[in-house]
N, C-alpha and C positions, 0 to 999 in steps of 0.2 A: 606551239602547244606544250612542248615538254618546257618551255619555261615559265611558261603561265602554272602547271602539274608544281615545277619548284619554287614559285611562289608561294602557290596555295600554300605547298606543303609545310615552307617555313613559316606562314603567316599564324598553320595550325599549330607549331611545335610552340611558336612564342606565345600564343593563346594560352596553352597546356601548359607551358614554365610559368607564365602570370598568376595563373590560378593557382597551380601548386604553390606559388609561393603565396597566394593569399591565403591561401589554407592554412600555411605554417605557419605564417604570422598568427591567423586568429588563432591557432591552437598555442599561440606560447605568449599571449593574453595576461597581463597581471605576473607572469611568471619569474621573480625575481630569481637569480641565482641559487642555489644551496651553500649553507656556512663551508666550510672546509673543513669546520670544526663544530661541532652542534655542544651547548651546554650538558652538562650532567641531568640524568633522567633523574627526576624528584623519586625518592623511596618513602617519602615522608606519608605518615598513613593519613593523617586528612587530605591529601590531594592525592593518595589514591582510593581513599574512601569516596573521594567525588568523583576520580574517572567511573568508577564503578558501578555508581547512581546518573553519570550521564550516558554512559554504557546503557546501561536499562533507561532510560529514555529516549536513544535512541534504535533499542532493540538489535540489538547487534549480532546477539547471541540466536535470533530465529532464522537469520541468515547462516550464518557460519558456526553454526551446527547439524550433523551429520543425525539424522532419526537413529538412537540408540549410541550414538556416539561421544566423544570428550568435548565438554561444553569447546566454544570459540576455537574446536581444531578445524574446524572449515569440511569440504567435502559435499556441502548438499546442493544437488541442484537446483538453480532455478531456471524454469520453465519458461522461456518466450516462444513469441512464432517466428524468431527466426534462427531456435533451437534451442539446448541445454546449457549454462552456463555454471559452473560451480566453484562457489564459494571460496577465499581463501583461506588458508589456515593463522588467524591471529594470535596463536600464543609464543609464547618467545623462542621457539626452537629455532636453532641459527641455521638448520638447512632448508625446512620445507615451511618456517612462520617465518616473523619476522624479528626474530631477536638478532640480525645485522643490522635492520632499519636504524635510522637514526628518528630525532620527532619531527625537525624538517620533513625530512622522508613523507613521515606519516601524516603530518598538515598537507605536503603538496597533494596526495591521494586524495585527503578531504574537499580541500580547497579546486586543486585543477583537475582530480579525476587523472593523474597518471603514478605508474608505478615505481619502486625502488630502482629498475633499469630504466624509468624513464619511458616505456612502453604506455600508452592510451587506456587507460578502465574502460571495461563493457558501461555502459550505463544502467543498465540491472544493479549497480551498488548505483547507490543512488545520490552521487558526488553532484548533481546540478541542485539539490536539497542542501547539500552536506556542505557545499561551499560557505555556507554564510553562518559555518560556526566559525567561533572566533577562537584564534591561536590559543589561549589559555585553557578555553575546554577542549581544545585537541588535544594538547601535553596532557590534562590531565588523566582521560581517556589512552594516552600513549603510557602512561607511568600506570595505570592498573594491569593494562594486559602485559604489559612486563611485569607486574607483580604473580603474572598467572604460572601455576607449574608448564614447562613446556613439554608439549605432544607432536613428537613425529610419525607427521600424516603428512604425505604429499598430496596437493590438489588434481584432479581426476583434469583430463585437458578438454577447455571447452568441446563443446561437441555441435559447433555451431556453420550452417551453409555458406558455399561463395555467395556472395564475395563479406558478407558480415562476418566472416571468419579474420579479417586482414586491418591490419592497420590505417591503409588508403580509406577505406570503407569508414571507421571509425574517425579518421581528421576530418573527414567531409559532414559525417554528421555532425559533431563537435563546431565545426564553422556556421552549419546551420542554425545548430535549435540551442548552446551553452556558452555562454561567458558566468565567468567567476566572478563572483560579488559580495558585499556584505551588506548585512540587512542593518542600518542606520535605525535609530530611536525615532520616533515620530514625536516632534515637540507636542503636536497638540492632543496627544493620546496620555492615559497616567502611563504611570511603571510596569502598573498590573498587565495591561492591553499589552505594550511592547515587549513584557517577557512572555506573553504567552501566543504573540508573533514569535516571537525568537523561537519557542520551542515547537509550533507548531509547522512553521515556513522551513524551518530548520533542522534539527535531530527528528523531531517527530517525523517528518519527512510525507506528510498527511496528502499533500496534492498529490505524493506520487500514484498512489492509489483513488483518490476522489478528484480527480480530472482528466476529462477524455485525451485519448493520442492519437496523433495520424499516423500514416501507414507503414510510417519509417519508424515507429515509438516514443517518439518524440509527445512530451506534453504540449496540446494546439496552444496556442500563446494567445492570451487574452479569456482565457476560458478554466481558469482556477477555481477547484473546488465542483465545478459544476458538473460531479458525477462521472463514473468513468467505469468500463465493461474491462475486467479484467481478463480477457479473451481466452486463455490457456488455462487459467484456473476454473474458469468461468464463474468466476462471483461479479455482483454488480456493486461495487461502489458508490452509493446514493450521494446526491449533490449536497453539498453541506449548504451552500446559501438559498437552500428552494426549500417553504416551510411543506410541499405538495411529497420531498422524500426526506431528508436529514436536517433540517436546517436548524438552529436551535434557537433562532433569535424569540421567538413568543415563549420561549421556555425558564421557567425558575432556575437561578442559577445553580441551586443547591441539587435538581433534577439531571442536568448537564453534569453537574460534576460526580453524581453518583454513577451516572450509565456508564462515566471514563474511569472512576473509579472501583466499581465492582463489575460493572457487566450488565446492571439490571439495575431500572428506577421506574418511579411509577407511571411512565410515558412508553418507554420502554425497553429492548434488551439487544442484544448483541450477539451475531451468529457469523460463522466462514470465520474468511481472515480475521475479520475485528477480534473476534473470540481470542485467538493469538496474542493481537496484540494486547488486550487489555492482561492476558494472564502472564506473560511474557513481561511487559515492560508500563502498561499505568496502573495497576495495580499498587505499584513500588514508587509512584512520584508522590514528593511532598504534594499535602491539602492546598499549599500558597500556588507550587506549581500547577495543579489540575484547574484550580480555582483562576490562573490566568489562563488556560489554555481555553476554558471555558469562554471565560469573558471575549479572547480576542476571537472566538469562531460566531458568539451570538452578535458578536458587530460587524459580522462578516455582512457586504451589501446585500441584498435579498435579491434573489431576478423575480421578474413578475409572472406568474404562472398562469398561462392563460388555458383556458379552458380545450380539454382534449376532445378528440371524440371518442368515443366508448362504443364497441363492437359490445352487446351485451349476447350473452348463451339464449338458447332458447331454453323454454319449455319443457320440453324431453331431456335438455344438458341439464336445469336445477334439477326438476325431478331425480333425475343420475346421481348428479352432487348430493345431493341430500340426503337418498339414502346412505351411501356410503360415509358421509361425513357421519350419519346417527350411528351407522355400525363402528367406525376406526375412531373419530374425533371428539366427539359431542362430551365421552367422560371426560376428559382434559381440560378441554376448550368451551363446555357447555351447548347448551343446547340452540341461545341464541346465539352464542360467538363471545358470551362476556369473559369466559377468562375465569383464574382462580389468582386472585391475588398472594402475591410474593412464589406464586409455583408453577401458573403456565398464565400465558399473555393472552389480552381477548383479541378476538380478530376482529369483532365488529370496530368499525372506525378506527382499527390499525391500520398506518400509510405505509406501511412493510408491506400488508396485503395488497392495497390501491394504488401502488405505484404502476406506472406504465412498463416500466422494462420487469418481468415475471422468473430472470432466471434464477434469484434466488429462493423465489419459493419452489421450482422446480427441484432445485438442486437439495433444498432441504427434506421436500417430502419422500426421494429419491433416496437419501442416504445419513435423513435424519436431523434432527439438530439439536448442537449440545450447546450451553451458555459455558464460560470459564468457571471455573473452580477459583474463586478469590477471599480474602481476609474475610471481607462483606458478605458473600455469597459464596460459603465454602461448601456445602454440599445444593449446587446447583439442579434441578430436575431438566431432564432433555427428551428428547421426541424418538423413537425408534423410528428405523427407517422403512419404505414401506415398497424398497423397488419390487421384492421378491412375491407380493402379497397382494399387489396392486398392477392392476395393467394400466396400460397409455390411458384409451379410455377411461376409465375409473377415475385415476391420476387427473385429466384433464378436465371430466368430470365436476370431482369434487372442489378442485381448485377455481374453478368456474362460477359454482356455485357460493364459495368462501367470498370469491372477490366481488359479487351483487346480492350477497345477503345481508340481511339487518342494516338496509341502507348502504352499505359500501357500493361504489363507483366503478369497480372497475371493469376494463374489458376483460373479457373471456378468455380463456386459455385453449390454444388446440392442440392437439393428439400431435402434431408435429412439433410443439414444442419439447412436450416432455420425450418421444423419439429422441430429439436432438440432445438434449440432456442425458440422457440414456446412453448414449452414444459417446458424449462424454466423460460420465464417471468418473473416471480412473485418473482424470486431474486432480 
């Protein structure tokens, strides 16, 4: 018996060394050595006038910036569920940034997701996007922020549970759901499409947000674009290839490129996270760059939307909705739902309204909603918000009523949703 017991038991330690080392191998994937010597960082201002403008394309600055704090000194946290993670500080201070880094350095971060010591990135920096920029716009992005004043800030220490707090934790997902790659030109695509793959699969970093993850945070593979619940923030991500929430393929180009460009086009506008980003970083991309980012999301494959079924309100719930909507809404939004053009959106046959997942209008009626502030749309009009003024019922109510009036489809809203939202807030 005890030697069958020292069988097993070396049977399991050689099991446990095999794995570990296949772990190790997948995690050092692609991973060429470091120079011993890395080139001189370019100072030259057109190639850091382009880190600068790929910098704001890839939003850099809404990450590792602190609310009220020195732009890119890092500090803020971001929110998962399997705790706080925050920011690092990218400007060139040589104790708490990275003005020791070398551009190596900072390509392999991009590229394999690990650190100056060689330590594993959270994937909250979103190095499985980031990999498939290509070494020239890293440098260049490496030569701005070394053009930036340096700020000493040391970074707050994750504040994240066992075992996602550990590096063991982090190889093993890294084995699972990341390999490092680059995004190849597609011959039978123009220029346009494949730059605006490049920025969108890429710096834009778009599926991280509009594709669902499983339970380990992992993007599910094979399911890009196709909508994704931001759980902590609680904003909903609408599917970009479904024309039933975000899709743009039935859409004028020049429509797409305004919503990415200012916020609002006459289809319609941008509220939560998006709002960030458009004022944050496409506000700022060249007409050539929006115009392909455009194009390669309206030739994103469509899924086919099959018909839902619709829990509608009753009776006594429109009657609810409606009065309230005539007392809070109707000046804004009109009486049918159509809207005031260029100042608030109709809701009749808005699929903002009609979508099946409801938490962003919850979230909106809850605590308001503002469009960005951009070139196009610099004094932008927004919604006050209506938690303090509004109870559940009413809330779930009028939303009820929003989403089966003037012909819109959708199902009903219940008092435990906006509870739960409620509940939430302070995301």
């Amino acid at each position: 018996m005890t030697s069958r017991l020292a069988l097993w038991g070396a049977g399991l330690a050689c099991a446990v060394a095999v794995a570990a080392a296949g772990v190790w191998a997948l995690n050092r994937l692609d991973e060429a050595p470091l120079p011993a010597q890395d080139a001189p960082v370019s100072s030259a201002p057109e190639t850091i006038a382009r880190g600068e403008y790929l910098a704001r394309a890839g939003n850099c600055i809404s990450c590792h910036t602190s609310p009220g704090g020195a732009a890119f000194a890092g500090g803020r946290a971001i929110d998962t569920p399997f705790g706080s993670i925050y920011a690092s500080n990218l400007t060139p201070h040589d104790a708490t940034g990275i003005g020791r880094w070398t551009s190596s350095e900072f390509w392999r971060a991009l590229h394999n997701g690990r650190s100056r010591d060689g330590r594993l990135l959270y994937p909250a920096f979103p190095y499985p996007n980031y990999t498939r920029v290509t070494r020239e716009d890293s440098d260049a992005i490496f030569s701005y922020l070394r053009s930036l004043a340096p700020v000493e800030q040391p970074s707050p220490a994750h504040a994240l549970r066992f075992p996602y707090n550990t590096q063991a934790a982090l190889a093993v997902w890294r084995a699972l759901f990341f390999r490092p790659g680059v995004l190849d030109a597609q011959p039978g695509q123009t220029d346009e499409w494949n730059r605006g793959a490049y920025l969108v699969q890429g710096l834009g970093h778009c599926a991280a947000c509009h594709t669902p993850r499983n339970a380990l945070g992992a993007t599910r593979e094979g399911a890009a674009f196709q909508g994704g619940l931001m759980p902590v923030q609680n904003w909903y991500a609408p599917a970009l290839n479904s024309a039933r929430e975000a899709g743009l393929a039935a859409w004028p180009l020049e429509d797409a490129v305004a919503l990415l460009k200012t916020g609002v086009s006459p289809r319609a506008a941008v509220s939560g996270p998006m709002a960030e980003v458009v004022f944050r970083s496409l506000q700022y991309l060249s007409e050539e760059d929006l115009r392909a980012m455009a194009t390669y999301l309206r030739g994103l494959p469509q899924a086919q939307d099959a018909p839902l079924p619709v829990a509608r309100p009753s009776q006594k719930v429109m009657e609810r909705g409606e009065q309230v909507y005539a007392q809070h809404c109707a000046q804004c939004h009109g009486r049918q739902g159509e809207g005031s053009a260029g100042a608030f959106p109709a809701l009749a046959g808005n699929r903002a309204v009609e979508m099946p997942e409801t938490v962003n209008l919850v979230r909106v009626l809850l605590q308001g909603g503002y469009l960005p502030a951009t070139q196009g749309n610099p004094r932008p009009h927004g919604m006050p918000p209506f938690m303090h003024s509004l109870g559940d019922e009413d809330m779930a109510a009028v939303l009820s009523y929003i989403r089966a009036a003037w012909g819109n489809q959708g199902s009903r809203v219940d008092t435990i949703d906006v509870h739960r939202g409620r509940e939430r807030r302070g995301h």
